[in-house]
Steps between C-alpha positions, in 0.01 A plus 500: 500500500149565377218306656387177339083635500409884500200635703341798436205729603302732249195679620214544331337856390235415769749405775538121477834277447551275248796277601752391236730208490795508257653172462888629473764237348499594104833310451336191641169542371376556861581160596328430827740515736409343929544853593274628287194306671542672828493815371243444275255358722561726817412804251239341356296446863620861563281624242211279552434603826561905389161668453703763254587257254260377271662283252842400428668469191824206447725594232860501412791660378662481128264379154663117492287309772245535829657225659682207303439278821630385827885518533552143494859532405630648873221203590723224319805651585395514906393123472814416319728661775335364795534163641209270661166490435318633794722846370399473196134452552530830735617686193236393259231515804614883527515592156156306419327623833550906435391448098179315553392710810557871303334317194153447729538845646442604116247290491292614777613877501159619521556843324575561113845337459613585108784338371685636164540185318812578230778285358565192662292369737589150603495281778536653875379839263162316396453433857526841583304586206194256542479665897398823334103584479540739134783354290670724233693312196642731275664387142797383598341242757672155501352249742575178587533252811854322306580302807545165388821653307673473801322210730218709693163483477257837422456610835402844636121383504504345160386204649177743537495696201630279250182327592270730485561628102175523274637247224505159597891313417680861506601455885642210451688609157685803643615365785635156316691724287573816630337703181575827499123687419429888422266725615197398262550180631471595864173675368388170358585366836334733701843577680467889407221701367743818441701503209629826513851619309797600721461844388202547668692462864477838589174549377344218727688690804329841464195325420540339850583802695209652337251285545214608791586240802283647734198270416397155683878254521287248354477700160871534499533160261233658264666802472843376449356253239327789308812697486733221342225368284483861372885474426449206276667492129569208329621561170860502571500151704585193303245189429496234738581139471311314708150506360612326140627207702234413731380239365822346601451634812166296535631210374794506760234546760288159459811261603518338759906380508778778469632246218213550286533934539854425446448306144224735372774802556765318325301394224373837385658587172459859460704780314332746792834603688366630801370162575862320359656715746263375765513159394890534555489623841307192624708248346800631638320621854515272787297192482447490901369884457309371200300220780473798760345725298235234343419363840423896604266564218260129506568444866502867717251670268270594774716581826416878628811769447623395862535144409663609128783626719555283823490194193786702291704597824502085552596450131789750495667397801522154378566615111807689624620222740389216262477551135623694221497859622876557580598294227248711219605844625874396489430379141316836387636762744815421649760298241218620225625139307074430423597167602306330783569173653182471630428233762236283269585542070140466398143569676390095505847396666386744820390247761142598653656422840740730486249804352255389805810586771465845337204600546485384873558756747806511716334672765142362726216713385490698919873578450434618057668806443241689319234334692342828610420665158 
C-alpha cells in the first residue's frame, strides 16, 4: 500500500535540496488522515533544521484537488463506535492536536515553503494552504472553509485569517456560508499573489532548481517570490465573484446581532448564482456553526496565531462531543440523505448558554494542549 504523503529530495544545480511533499490520496481528495500529521510534521522539522535544503515545496498527486479537507468521516465514524465521553474527547483531542500543531509548523517554517494551490482546496487543505509563505492558485482553484455543512466551525487558523482579509464583511460571509471562491478571488483577498496555470508545474520546478541559492538565507523569500511572480499568466483564469458583492459584504459587517446578518442574507434577491448557491448553503448549514463562526469573527479578531489554535482545539473537542458534527457528516458523507436533524432548526432558537459551554475550554490553561506554541 502506497504511503498516504510522498517526500522527496531534488538538488539544485548549485548543490542545495529543495524538499517536496506530495500529498498522496487522489481517490479521497487527500483527505487528511491522523496519520498523516505525524509524518508530516516530523519531515517538516527534518528539513528545517537541514542546512542543504532551502525551500520546500507541498503539492499533491492527481489534477482534482490539493487537499479537500480533514477526513472527518473516519472522525465521525470513530466517535460513533466508541462509547463514553472521556474516549471520545481522546479521539477528537488526537485528531485536533496533530492538525493544528503541523498547521503552525507551516506557519513558522522559516525557509521558502511553496505550496501548489490546484483544484479543491477546502477546509483542513486551506489550513495547510494559509501555513505556506508563497501560495500558488492555478485555474482550477476552488476554495472554501464549507464547515457549517456538516456542524463544525472553520478551524485550521481561520479564526486568524478569516480575520485578517482586506475587505471588511467578507470573513464573516465565507465562513457563514461556506462559498466556494476562485483564484481571482483569493487575489482580491490577498490569499495568493501567484496565479499561475497548471501547465506551468514543471516549469516552476526547473526554475527552482535553477535558481542561484548560494546568496544570504534571508534573500531566499525574494528570490522565490521573483521566480513565481515571473510565472504569472492570467488570461486563462476565470473572473472572480467576490468583488461585485462587497457591498453586501460591508453591509453584513456593521451588525451587531447574528439575526440581523442572517435577515440581510435572506433578503437579497439576486439572479447572481454564485451567491444563490451561497445563500443556500447557510440556510441549510448548522445554525450552532452559524453562532460559532460569528462569535470568531466580532469576538477573537485580535488573538495571536497561538491563541487562533489553542481557542479552535477547545471548540472542536466540544463541537464533536456536543453539537452537530457527527450528526452533519452522517447527513452529507455517510447515509449521503442531505438531511440533517440538527440539534437547534433555526439560528435564534440556539440558546446563548449553550454556545458559551462551547467555547470554554475543557482543559486549565497550565495543563492546554497546545499551550507551548
Amino acid at each position: 500500500m502506497e504511503a498516504s504523503v510522498l517526500f522527496d529530495e531534488l538538488a539544485t544545480d548549485d548543490g542545495h535540496v529543495i524538499g517536496i511533499i506530495t500529498l498522496n490520496k487522489p481517490r479521497q481528495l487527500h483527505a487528511l488522515s491522523a496519520d498523516m500529521f505525524p509524518l508530516l510534521r516530523q519531515q517538516l522539522f527534518a528539513w528545517q533544521d537541514d542546512k542543504r535544503i532551502v525551500s520546500v515545496l507541498l503539492t499533491s498527486t492527481g489534477e482534482r484537488a490539493f487537499c479537500a479537507g480533514g477526513d472527518v468521516k473516519s472522525l465521525q465514524q470513530a466517535l460513533v463506535n466508541t462509547d463514553g465521553n472521556e474516549a471520545k474527547q481522546q479521539i477528537v483531542s488526537d485528531y485536533f492536536i496533530a492538525e493544528y500543531q503541523v498547521d503552525y509548523l507551516l506557519h513558522n517554517f522559516g525557509k521558502p515553503l511553496i505550496v501548489w494551490g490546484d483544484g479543491i482546496i477546502m477546509g483542513g487543505g486551506l489550513g495547510l494552504f494559509m501555513g505556506a509563505s508563497h501560495r500558488v492558485v492555478t485555474e482550477t482553484a476552488r476554495i472554501a472553509m464549507p464547515e457549517i455543512t456538516i456542524g463544525l466551525f472553520p478551524d485550521v487558523g481561520a479564526t486568524w485569517f478569516l480575520n485578517r482579509l482586506p475587505h471588511p464583511g467578507v470573513g464573516l460571509f465565507l465562513g457563514l456560508t461556506g462559498a466556494s471562491i476562485n483564484a481571482n478571488d483569493a487575489k482580491y483577498l490577498g490569499l495568493s499573489e501567484y496565479l499561475i496555470p497548471a501547465a506551468k508545474y514543471a516549469v516552476v520546478i526547473k526554475a527552482l532548481t535553477s535558481l542561484d541559492w548560494q546568496y544570504d538565507p534571508e534573500l531566499h523569500h525574494h528570490q522565490v517570490d521573483k521566480l513565481l511572480t515571473a510565472q504569472y499568466a492570467e488570461a486563462d483564469f476565470a473572473a472572480g465573484n467576490l468583488a461585485q458583492h462587497q457591498a453586501l459584504f460591508t453591509q453584513l459587517s456593521a451588525y451587531t446581532e447574528l439575526a440581523d446578518v442572517m435577515t440581510c442574507i435572506q433578503m437579497q434577491d439576486s439572479a447572481d448564482t454564485w451567491l444563490q448557491t451561497s445563500i443556500k448553503k447557510l440556510l441549510s448549514g448548522s445554525p450552532i456553526s452559524a453562532h460559532i463562526l460569528y462569535r470568531q469573527v466580532n469576538q477573537y479578531r485580535d488573538l495571536s496565531l497561538a491563541a487562533c489554535f489553542q481557542l479552535e482545539l477547545d471548540l472542536a473537542v466540544k463541537v464533536c462531543l456536543n453539537a452537530d458534527l457527527v450528526e452533519g457528516v452522517r447527513a452529507l458523507l455517510v447515509d449521503k440523505d442531505n438531511q440533517p436533524h440538527w440539534l437547534y432548526q433555526e439560528t435564534d432558537t440556539v440558546p446563548v448558554n449553550f454556545v458559551d459551554n462551547l467555547f470554554s475550554s475543557p482543559w486549565t490553561v497550565e495543563n492546554h494542549p497546545l499551550r507551548m506554541l
